[in-house]
C-alpha positions, 0 to 999 in steps of 0.5 A: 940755269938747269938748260945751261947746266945740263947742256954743259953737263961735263963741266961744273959752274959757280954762281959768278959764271951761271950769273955772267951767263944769264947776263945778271947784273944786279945784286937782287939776281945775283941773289936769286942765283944763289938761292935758285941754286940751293933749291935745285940742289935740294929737287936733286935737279944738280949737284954741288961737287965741290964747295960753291962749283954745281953740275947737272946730276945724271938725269937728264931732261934732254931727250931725242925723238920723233915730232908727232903734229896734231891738227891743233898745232900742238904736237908730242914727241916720242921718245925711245926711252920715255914712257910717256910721250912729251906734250910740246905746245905750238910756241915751244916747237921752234919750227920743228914739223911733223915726223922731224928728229928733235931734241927735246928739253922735258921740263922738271914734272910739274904734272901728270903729263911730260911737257917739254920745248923743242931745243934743235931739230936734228934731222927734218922728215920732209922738204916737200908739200902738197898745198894751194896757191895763194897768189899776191902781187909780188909773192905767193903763199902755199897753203898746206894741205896737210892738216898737221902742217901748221904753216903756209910757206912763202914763195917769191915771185920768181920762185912761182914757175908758172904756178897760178891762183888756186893751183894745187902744187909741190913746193919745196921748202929751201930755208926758215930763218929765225925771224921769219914766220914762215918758211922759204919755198921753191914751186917744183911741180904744177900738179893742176886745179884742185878736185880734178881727179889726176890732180889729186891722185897725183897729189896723194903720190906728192904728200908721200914723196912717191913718184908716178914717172920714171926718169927719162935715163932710167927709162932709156937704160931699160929699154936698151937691155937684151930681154932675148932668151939665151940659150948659153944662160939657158944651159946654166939652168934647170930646164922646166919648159915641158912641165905643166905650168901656170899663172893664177893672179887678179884678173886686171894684173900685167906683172905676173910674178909668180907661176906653179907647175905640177907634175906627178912621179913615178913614186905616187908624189907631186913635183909642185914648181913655184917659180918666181920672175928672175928680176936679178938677172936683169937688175944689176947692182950699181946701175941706175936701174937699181938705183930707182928700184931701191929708192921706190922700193915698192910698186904702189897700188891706188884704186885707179893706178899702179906706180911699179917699182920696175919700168914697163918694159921689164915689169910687164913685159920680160919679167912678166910670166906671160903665158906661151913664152920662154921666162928666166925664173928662180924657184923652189921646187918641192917634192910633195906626198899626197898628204903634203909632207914635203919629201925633198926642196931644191932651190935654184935658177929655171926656165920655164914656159908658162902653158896658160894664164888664169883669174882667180875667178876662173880658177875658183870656177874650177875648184866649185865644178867639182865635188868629187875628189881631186884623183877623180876628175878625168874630164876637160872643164868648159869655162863660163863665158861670164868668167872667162877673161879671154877675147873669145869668151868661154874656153876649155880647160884641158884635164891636166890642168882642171887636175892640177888646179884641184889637187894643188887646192887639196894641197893648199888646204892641208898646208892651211890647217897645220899652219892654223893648228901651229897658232897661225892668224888668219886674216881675211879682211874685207877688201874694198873695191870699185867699180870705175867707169871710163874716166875712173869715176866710181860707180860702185863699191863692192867687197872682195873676200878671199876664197880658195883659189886666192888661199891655194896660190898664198899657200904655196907662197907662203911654203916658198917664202919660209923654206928660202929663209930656213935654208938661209937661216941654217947657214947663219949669214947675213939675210933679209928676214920678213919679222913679225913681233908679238902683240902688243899687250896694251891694245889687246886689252883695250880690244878686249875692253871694246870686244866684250861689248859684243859678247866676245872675249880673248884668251890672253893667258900665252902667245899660243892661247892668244893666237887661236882666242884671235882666230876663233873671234875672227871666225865668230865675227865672219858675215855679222855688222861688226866683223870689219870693226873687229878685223880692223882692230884685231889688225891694229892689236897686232905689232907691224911686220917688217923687215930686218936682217935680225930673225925674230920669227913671224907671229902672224904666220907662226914661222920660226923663220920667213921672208919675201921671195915671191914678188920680185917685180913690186917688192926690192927685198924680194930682190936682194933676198934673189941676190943672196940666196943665189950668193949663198948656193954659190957657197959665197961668203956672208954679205955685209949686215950693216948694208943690209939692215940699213936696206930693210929699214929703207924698204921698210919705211917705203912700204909703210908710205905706199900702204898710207897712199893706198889707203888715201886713194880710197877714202878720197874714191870713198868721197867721191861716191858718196857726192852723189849720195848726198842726203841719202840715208845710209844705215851705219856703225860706230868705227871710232870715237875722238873728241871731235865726234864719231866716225860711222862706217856705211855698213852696205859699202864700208865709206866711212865719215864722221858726224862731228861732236858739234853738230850733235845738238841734243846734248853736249858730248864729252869724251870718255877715253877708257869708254871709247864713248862720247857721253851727253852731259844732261841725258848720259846717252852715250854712243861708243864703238859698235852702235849702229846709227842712221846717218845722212851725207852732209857734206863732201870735200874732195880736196880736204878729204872730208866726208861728214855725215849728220845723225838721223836716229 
């Protein structure tokens, strides 16, 4: 009666037309109508406007919001303007999957928790699944391999395209009728066997709707473009090829998107050049080439691979900042004191001529050669052979350059210190890479940290990133702004409440106190056990960065304004921020906002899916490690705790696994949520985040994921 109320909730009903509704026949329902009526009435659930005429009262039980699938078929949805998230149990779903728009009946509170039915499924998340077919005589199932995807989906015969038993495939699902109990589907992709290694890189790519080829029209289009350097396009620029200029980047990277140049003048100061591949020039709006871009988004980087934003022809090759070539660049140009206090910015198109190409490790090697101050270095410098990664191994660095290196890190550092000072937060978390052999099995792990070399080229990113947006910011016209809100309260608290374990502590009394309280934790933790734990969740108290054409500043950074400038070549707000930076130095009139947002939360969303592809292609490389680690030792720390058990990551290589509550045989564990612990019913033993355990491989499953570990001690 409440569902035909509140879904009619503009209209008022009598028992007679609620009882013909309900298709109610007998007196007994009839009565019960009227009685049902009254009590609803009296919960405040209805209203009784006239004599004997109902409707539903204000409050409403139907709600929008997001599916949320957990691996037991259950699921919750989250709802905007709910506190609390609704519990739907699998038979209420109502064929809704995970991440699908719903509408949501929350049932009147019978308990501390919200529990509802899904009621309409307003908009479905995805089509398309990765999963294993299960072929019969006439049809076939694709079983999934998504564990919050609670049903296999059954394909005809026809519908198969040549897929065989135990492939591991892309399906569509095309229709769920109402009867049925599984959904329709097309096979659109044979991604090959199961645990072969492009099968499943392929296959983390498909999960996330991410493609690893570019269309054959896109491709033809970008190779048709005139990448020749023109000297007519040249004249409408600022001419910067007889500047000092050079690339700093990883030493395996092609698309080089970023390159300084530094020259001293006449008054004492330095002209610092940060000159950013001119992507815009040759990605047009409405081509098909942009088009693909905006629908990427993103390049995206897997241990193995990198799936670019750009085809080849443009991201390593005419974009590219490739030394001893003529480039069409944008770039802000400042004018700097030897104190780092920024005398002057110009902001525009250049060309520009790359002098020479370096690893961060070769410029590190340069940084670490000297001692003295940066005025006094009048020597060439020779780089290791170990280092070098050029063909003909060790090399000279000429003077002005082993100067420029040095008095741009100088430079760097002071610009580090003030933004540290401002309430800055610095991350430098431990990145996990491998060693591949030569068909991209690993046969390493290693951690990588940042060092100077790394902070001198972010530093002055980061200064080219916030100028573009103050100037745009000052002209109050549409932008596309890199926003980082404030930290969620909540998860600093809980933080806190796993931290003090360690003997550490946050000071939460303002935004200021929080950000330095972080940082003096972050330097604390640095070289101990527990420092990637910590990162990891000093991370996650954070809110997510994102863009949006609404400044809200960034927190992280401490910048009242900020955005990307910097990477054109794998990121698409780099080039809309290109397109109107130029529009604005034009004097053009303010774009449209609605466009624009709409843009953001599209780029927003693609970056998201990317980094969860990163972060796959990792623990699936993790995997793969440690099978040929199986029943070796490994000394661990607890890195989380579920129901089902703890997760320990390896201390020596960061693999993480889980030792699973129902292998622990000494005791039976129960969870404790304010804990974080996993408490043994007879013996209270309790392990939560931070313990250190000996563990052993169990049990390794490349195609689920999984990595199992057992308890040793």
């Amino acid at each position: 009666m409440l569902a035909i109320l509140q879904k009619n909730s503009t209209k008022s009903f009598s028992w007679k037309q609620i009882a013909e509704k309900l298709k109610a026949t007998s007196t007994e329902m009839r009565n019960d109508i009227i009685m049902s009526l009254a009590k609803l009435v009296k919960q405040a659930h209805i209203n009784e406007v006239t004599r004997g005429q109902y409707k539903a009262n204000e409050a409403t039980y139907y709600h929008q919001g997001i599916v949320d699938m957990s691996s037991n078929g259950n699921a919750y949805v989250t709802c905007k303007d709910l506190a609390q998230d609704v519990f739907i149990p699998n038979n209420l779903l109502n064929k809704a999957l995970h991440g699908d728009v719903v509408e949501v009946y929350v049932f009147p509170r019978r308990k501390d928790k919200l529990e509802g039915e899904i009621t309409q499924i307003i908009e479905r998340k995805r089509t398309t699944f990765v999963g294993i077919v299960q072929m019969q005589k006439n049809f076939a199932f694709v079983v999934p391999t998504d564990r919050r995807m609670y049903t296999d989906i059954f394909v005809s015969k026809n519908d198969c395209n040549g897929a065989k038993d135990g492939d591991k495939v892309l399906v569509r699902i095309t229709q769920w009728t109402s009867r049925a109990n599984s959904p329709y589907g097309v096979i659109e992709k044979i991604l090959g066997k199961p645990g072969e290694h492009n099968t499943e890189m392929h296959a983390i790519l498909a999960e996330y709707g991410l493609p690893y080829e570019f269309p054959e029209e896109v491709e033809k289009y970008a190779q048709g473009l005139d990448t020749t350097i023109k000297q007519e396009e040249i004249a409408r620029r600022r001419d910067m090829r007889e500047v000092l200029t050079f690339t700093i980047d990883p030493r395996d990277a092609k698309d080089f998107d970023d390159a300084l140049s530094f020259q001293k003048l006449e008054n004492g100061n330095y002209e610092v050049g940060v000159h950013i591949a001119d992507v815009s020039y040759y990605v047009q709006p409405n081509t098909i080439l942009d088009d693909e871009a905006y629908k990427r988004a993103t390049s995206v980087y897997l241990v193995d691979r990198v799936v670019p934003m750009l085809p080849e022809v443009l991201s390593n090759f005419a974009c590219s900042l490739r030394p001893e070539e003529e480039k069409y660049t944008f770039s802000a140009i400042f004018e700097l004191s030897p104190r780092a206090e920024i005398r002057n910015v110009w902001l525009g198109r250049t060309v520009i001529r790359s002098d020479a190409r370096f690893s961060y490790e070769e410029a590190q090697a340069v940084i670490e050669a000297f001692d003295t101050p940066y005025r006094e270095v009048l020597t060439d410098f020779m780089m290791p052979e170990e280092i070098s990664i050029r063909p003909e191994g060790s090399y000279k660095v000429i003077q002005p350059i082993v100067e420029a290196i040095l008095s741009l890190n100088y430079l760097a550092e002071i610009f580090r210190d003030k933004r540290m000072k401002s309430g800055a937060i610095s991350f430098d978390k431990l990145e996990v890479k491998f060693l591949l052999d030569e068909n991209n099995n690993p046969i390493g792990v290693y951690t990588k940290e940042s060092k100077e070399a790394n902070k001198l080229i972010e530093e002055f990113m980061l200064l080219a990133n916030r100028k573009v947006a103050e100037y745009a910011s000052k002209l109050k016209k549409t932008f596309v702004y890199r926003v980082h809100d404030e930290p969620d309260e909540e998860k600093l608290i809980q933080m806190q409440g796993i931290i003090s374990r360690f003997g550490y502590k946050l000071n939460m009394q303002s935004k200021d106190s929080i950000a330095h309280s972080i940082n003096h934790l972050l330097e604390e933790v640095h070289g101990k056990k527990e420092q990637n734990l910590v990162d990891t969740l000093a991370i996650r108290s954070m809110s997510k960065a994102a863009y949006s054409t609404h400044n809200i500043g960034h927190y992280g950074l401490a910048f009242a304004d900020y955005t990307h400038f910097t990477s054109p070549i794998r990121r698409y707000p780099d080039v809309m921020v290109h397109r109107l930076l130029q529009r604005y130095l034009d004097g053009e009139s303010s774009a449209n906002e609605v466009v624009y947002e709409e843009k953001c939360k599209h780029s927003s969303q693609m970056e998201n899916l990317a980094t969860s592809a990163e972060r796959d292609s990792i623990k699936y490389m993790q995997i793969k490690y440690m099978e040929e680690h199986k029943n070796q030792e490994f000394l661990g720390v607890v890195s989380g705790v579920t129901e089902f058990g703890i997760y320990v990551e390896i201390i020596e290589n960061k693999c993480e696994g889980m030792i699973r509550a129902r292998d622990m045989k000494d005791d039976y564990y129960v969870f404790d949520e304010k804990a974080y612990a996993l408490i043994g019913e007879i013996s209270k033993h309790c392990y939560t985040l931070g313990d250190e355990v000996m563990i052993r491989v169990k049990n390794t499953d490349l195609v689920k994921r999984y990595l199992d570990f057992e308890l040793v001690k």
